[in-house]
ROTORLUM-832488 format. One record per residue (C-alpha): residue number from 1; residue in one letter; x, y, z. Coordinates in Angstrom, 3 decimals, always signed. Layout:
BEGIN
{site NUM 'a' {X Y Z}},
...
% end
This chain:
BEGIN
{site 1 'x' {+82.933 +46.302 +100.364}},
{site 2 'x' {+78.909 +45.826 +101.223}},
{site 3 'x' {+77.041 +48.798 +101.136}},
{site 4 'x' {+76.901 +49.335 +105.398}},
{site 5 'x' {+80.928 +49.694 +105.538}},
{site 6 'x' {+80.462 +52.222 +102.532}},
{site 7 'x' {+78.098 +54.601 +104.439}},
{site 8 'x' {+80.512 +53.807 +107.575}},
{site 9 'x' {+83.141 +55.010 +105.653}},
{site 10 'x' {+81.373 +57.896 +104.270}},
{site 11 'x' {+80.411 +59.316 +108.111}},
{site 12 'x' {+83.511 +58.577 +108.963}},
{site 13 'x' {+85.150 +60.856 +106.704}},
{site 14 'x' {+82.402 +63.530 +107.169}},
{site 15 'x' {+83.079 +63.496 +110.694}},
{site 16 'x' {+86.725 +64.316 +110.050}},
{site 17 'x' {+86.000 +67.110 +107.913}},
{site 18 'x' {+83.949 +68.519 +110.206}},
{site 19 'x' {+86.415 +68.456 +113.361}},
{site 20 'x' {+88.803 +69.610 +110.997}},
{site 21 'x' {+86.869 +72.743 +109.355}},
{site 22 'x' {+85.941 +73.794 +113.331}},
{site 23 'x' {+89.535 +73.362 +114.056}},
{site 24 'x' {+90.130 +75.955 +111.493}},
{site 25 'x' {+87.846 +78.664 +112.387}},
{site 26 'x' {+88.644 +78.523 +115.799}},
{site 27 'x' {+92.618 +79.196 +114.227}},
{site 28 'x' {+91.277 +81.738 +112.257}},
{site 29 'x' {+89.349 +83.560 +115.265}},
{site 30 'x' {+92.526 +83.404 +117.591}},
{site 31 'x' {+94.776 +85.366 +114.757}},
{site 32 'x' {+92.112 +87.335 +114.877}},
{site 33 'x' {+92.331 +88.400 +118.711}},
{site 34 'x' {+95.810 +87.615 +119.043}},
{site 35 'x' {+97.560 +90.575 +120.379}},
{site 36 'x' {+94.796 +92.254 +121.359}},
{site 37 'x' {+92.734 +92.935 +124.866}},
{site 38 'x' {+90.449 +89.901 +123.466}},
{site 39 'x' {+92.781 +87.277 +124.915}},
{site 40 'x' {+92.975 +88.427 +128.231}},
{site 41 'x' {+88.633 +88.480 +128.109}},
{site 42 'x' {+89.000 +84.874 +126.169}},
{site 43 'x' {+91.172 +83.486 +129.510}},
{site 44 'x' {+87.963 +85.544 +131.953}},
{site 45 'x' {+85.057 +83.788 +129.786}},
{site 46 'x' {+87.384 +80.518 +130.436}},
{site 47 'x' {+87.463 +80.587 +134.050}},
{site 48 'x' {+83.518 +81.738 +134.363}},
{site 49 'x' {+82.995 +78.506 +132.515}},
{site 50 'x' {+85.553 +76.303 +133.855}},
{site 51 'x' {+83.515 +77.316 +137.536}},
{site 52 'x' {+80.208 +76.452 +135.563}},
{site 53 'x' {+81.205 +73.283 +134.879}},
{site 54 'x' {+82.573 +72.349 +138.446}},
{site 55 'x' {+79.449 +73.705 +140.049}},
{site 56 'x' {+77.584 +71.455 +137.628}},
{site 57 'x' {+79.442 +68.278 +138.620}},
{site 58 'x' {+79.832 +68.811 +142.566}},
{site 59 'x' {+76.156 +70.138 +142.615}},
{site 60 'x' {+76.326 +73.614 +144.034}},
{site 61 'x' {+72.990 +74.971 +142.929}},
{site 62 'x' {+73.402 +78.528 +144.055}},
{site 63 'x' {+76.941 +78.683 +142.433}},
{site 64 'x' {+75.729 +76.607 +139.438}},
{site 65 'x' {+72.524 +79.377 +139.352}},
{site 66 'x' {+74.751 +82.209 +139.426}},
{site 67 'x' {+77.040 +80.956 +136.385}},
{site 68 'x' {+74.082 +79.623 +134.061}},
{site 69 'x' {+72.789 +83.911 +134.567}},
{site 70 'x' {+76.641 +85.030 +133.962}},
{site 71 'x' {+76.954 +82.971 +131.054}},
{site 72 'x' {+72.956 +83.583 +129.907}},
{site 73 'x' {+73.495 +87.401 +129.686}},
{site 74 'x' {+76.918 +87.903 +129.135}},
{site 75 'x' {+76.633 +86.501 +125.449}},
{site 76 'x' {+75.364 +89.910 +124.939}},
{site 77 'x' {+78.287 +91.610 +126.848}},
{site 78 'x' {+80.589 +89.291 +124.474}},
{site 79 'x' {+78.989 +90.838 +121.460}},
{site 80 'x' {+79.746 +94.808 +122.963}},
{site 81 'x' {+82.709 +93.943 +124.147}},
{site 82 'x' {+84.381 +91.938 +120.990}},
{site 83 'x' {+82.535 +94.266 +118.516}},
{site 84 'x' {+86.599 +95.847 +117.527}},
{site 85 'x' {+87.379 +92.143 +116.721}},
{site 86 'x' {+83.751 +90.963 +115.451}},
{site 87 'x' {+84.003 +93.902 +113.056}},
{site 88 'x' {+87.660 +93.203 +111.795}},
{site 89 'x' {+86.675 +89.552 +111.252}},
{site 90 'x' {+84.043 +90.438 +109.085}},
{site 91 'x' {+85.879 +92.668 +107.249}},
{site 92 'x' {+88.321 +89.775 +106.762}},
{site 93 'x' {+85.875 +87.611 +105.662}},
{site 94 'x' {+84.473 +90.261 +103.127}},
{site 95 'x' {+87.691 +90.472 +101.619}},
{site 96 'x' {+88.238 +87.189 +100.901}},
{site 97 'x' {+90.791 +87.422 +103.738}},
{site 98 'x' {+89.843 +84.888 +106.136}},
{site 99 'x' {+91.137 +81.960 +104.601}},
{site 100 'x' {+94.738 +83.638 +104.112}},
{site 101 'x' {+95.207 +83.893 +101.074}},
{site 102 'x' {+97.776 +86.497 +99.781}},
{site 103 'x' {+96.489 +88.398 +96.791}},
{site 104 'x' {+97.967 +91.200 +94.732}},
{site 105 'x' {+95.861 +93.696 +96.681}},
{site 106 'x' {+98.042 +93.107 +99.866}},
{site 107 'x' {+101.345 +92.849 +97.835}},
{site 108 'x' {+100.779 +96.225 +96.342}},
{site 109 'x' {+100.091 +97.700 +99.675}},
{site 110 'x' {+103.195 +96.762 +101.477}},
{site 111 'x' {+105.234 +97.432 +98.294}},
{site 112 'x' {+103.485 +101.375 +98.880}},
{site 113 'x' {+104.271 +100.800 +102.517}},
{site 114 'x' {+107.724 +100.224 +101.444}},
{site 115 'x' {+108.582 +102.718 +99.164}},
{site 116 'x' {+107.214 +105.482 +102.079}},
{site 117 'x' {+109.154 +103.983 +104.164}},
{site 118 'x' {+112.726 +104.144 +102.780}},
{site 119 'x' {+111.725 +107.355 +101.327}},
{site 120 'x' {+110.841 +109.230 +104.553}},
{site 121 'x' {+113.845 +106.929 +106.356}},
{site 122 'x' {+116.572 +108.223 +103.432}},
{site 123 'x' {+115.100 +111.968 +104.054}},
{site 124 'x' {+115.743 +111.978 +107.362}},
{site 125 'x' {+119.272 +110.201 +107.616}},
{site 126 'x' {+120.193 +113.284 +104.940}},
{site 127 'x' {+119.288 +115.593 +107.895}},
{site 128 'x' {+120.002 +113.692 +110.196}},
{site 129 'x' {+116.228 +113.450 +111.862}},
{site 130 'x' {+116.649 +110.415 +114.561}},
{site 131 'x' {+113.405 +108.145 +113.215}},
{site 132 'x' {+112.435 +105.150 +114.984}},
{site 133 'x' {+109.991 +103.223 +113.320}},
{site 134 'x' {+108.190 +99.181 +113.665}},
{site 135 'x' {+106.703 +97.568 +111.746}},
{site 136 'x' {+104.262 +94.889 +113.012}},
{site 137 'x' {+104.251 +91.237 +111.294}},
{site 138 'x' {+102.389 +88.439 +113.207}},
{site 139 'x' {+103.086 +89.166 +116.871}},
{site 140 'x' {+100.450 +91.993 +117.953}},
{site 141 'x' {+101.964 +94.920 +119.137}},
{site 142 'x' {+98.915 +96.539 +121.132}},
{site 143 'x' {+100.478 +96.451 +124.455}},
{site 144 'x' {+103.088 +99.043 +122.859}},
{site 145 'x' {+100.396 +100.939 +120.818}},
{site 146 'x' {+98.381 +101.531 +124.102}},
{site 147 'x' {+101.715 +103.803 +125.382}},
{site 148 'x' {+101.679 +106.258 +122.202}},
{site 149 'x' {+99.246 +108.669 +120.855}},
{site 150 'x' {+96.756 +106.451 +118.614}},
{site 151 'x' {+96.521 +107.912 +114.909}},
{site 152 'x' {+95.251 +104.813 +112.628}},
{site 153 'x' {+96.508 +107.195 +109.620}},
{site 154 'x' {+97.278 +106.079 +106.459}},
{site 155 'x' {+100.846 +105.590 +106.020}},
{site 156 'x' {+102.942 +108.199 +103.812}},
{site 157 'x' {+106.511 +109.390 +103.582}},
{site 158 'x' {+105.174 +112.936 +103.854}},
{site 159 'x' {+103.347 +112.087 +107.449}},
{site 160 'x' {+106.272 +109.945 +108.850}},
{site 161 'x' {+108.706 +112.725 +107.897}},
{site 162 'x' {+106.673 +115.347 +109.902}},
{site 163 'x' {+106.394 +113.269 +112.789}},
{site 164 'x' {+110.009 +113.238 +113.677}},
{site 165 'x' {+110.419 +116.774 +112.976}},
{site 166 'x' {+112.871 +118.088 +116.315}},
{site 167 'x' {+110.573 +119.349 +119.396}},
{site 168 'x' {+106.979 +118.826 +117.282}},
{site 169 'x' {+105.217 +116.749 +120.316}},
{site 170 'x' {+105.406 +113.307 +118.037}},
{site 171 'x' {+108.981 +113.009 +117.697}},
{site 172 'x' {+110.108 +111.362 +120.652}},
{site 173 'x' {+108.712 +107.497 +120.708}},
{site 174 'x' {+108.641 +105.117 +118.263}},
{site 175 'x' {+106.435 +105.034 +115.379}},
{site 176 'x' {+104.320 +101.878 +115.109}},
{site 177 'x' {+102.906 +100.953 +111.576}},
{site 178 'x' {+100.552 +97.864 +110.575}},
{site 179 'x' {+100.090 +97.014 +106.835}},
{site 180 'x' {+99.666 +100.630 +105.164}},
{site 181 'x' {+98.609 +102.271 +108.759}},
{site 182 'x' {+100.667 +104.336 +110.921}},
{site 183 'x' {+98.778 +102.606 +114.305}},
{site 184 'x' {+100.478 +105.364 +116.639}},
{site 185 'x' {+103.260 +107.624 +117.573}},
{site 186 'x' {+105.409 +108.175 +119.911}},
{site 187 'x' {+105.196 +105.088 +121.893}},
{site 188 'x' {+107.451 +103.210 +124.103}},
{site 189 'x' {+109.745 +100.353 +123.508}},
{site 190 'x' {+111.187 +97.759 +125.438}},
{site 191 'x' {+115.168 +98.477 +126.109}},
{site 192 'x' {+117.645 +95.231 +125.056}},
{site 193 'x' {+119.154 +93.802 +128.230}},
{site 194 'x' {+121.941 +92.828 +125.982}},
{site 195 'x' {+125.408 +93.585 +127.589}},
{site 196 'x' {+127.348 +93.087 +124.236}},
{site 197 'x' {+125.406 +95.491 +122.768}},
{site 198 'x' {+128.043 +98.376 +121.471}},
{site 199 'x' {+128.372 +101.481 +123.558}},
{site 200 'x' {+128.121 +103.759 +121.030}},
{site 201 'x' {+124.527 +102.749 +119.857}},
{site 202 'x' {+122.211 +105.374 +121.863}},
{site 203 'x' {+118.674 +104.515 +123.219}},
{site 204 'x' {+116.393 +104.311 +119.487}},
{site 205 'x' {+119.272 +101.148 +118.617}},
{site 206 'x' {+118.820 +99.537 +122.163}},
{site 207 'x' {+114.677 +99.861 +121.487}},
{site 208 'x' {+114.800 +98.486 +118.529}},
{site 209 'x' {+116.570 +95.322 +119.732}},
{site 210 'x' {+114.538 +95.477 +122.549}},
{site 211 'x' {+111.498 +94.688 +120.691}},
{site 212 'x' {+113.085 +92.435 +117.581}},
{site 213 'x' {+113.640 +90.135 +120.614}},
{site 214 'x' {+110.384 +90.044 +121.705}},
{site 215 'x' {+108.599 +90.240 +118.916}},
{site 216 'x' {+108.665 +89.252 +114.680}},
{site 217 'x' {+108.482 +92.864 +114.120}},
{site 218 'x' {+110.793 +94.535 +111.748}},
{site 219 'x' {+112.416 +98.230 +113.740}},
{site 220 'x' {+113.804 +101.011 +111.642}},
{site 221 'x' {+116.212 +103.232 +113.678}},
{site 222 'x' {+117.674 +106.507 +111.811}},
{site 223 'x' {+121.209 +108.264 +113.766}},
{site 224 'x' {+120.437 +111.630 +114.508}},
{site 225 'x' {+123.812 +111.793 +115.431}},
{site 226 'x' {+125.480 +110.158 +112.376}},
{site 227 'x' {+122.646 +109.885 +110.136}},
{site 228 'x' {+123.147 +105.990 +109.330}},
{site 229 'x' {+120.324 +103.929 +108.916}},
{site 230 'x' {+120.144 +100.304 +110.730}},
{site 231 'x' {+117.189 +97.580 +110.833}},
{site 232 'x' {+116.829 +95.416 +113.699}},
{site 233 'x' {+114.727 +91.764 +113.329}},
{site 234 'x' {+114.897 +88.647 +115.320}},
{site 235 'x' {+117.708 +90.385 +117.771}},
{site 236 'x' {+119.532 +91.203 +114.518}},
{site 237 'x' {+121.301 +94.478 +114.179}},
{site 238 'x' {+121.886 +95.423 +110.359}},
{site 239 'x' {+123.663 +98.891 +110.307}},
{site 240 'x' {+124.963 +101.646 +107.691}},
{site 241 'x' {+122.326 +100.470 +105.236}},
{site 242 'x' {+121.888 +102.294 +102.307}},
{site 243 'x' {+118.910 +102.972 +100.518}},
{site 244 'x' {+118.685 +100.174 +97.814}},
{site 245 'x' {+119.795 +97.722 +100.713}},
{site 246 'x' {+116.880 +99.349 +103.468}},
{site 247 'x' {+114.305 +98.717 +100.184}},
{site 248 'x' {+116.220 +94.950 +99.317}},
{site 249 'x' {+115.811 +93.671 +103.566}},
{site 250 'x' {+112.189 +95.343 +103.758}},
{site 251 'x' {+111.069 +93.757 +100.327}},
{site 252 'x' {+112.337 +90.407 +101.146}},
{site 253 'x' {+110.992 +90.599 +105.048}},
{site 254 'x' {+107.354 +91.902 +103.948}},
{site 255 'x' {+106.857 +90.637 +100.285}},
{site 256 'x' {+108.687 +87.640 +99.878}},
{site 257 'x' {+107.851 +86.194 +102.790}},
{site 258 'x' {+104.294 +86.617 +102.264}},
{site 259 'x' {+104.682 +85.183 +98.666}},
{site 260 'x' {+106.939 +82.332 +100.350}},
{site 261 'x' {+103.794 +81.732 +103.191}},
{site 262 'x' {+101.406 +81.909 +100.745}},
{site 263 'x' {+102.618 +79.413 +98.457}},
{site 264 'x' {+103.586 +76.876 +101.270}},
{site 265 'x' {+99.995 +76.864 +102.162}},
{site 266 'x' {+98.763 +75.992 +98.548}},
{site 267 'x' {+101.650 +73.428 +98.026}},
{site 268 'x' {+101.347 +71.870 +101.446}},
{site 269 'x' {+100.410 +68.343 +100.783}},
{site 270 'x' {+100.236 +68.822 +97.155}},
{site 271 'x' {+103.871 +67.931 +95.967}},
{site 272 'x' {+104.119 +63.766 +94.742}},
{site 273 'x' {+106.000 +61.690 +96.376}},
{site 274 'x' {+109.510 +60.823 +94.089}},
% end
């Protein structure tokens, strides 16, 4: 091969790289956003510069004028605006987050997560406290955050517990939790439009089907009228649950999933050909 083809080669491959780092970030930024207000101000700064472009190539000055000042001094509006999701992206990034890697760190948190979750869940089915409680996985869950009362509390059996207390002004709504935060309280769920849903499962069952269909999120639901403990995911209904089989689906849901995720990314492309 002569030296030319060599350097050919060479830019060639840098070239790739390059497309194929940008291609990442710009992944990595819309996980970011992704169930968030961001993506409905990501589709506005789209059209302003989808009309920037067409005024550019028809050749209508004043319109063309207009955009280049929209899109001149709204890079600091972009910065105010996105400064929720600017901040959480560096905080990713800080934490060696970015690039997804699952560490220990995050495995010990949602085993903690866990643990005050069937805790508080097995307290209340003793007493028969109606609970509903979702967790969010990959599919944001702002839209249904927006209808509660925002706490961004740490999560603990202790604080779940107290929020489902009878006629305290949390206890009617679903609990939303993210990671080891409790994001809000009593917020409202979508109701299953499933007609062969049983008749004996009350509103909390029918919300937390509701949103396992529209969602990845994982729904706790505790009776208050027989106490029994149920977890709904993917439009699955898993009822009478007891507590080493709540702790078995939530461990294998939130932990081994991540460690399955985690190690498909590291093995992808990596195993030999036999």
């Amino acid at each position: 091969m002569f030296p030319g083809e060599d350097f050919q080669l060479l830019r060639y491959l840098v070239q790739i790289i390059d497309i194929l780092v940008v291609t990442f970030v710009i992944y990595k930024l819309i996980m970011i956003i992704k169930g968030t207000r961001a993506v409905q101000l990501v589709k506005g700064i789209s059209v302003i510069l989808a009309v920037w472009f067409l005024s550019s190539f028809f050749g209508l000055r004043t319109l063309q004028f207009l955009m280049q000042q929209v899109v001149t001094f709204g890079l600091l509006g972009i910065i105010i605006i996105f400064q929720p999701e600017l901040r959480r992206g560096l905080e990713q990034i800080g934490r060696g987050r970015f690039f997804g890697r699952t560490n220990v760190v995050e495995e010990e948190e949602a085993s903690r997560s866990i643990d005050a979750i069937v805790k508080s869940a097995t307290y209340m089915a003793k007493r028969r406290i109606g609970a509903l409680i979702s967790i969010e996985r990959e599919t944001g869950m702002n839209d249904y955050v927006e209808t509660g009362i925002g706490m961004n509390s740490t999560l603990t059996s202790e604080l779940l517990i107290n929020i489902f207390i009878p006629n305290t002004p949390l206890h009617d709504g679903a609990v939303i939790i993210k990671g080891n935060k409790i994001l809000a309280a009593a917020c409202y769920l979508p109701l299953s439009e499933n007609p062969f849903i049983s008749k004996e499962l009350g509103t909390r069952h029918r919300a937390a089907l509701g949103i396992s269909e529209v969602s990845d999120s994982i729904t706790l639901v505790v009776s208050e009228e027989t106490g029994a403990i149920s977890l709904t995911k993917s439009g699955e209904l898993h009822r009478d649950l007891n507590e080493e089989q709540l702790r078995q689906l939530l461990e294998k849901e939130l932990i081994d999933e991540m460690k399955h995720v985690t190690t498909s990314r590291w093995q992808w492309g990596g195993k030999k050909n036999e």
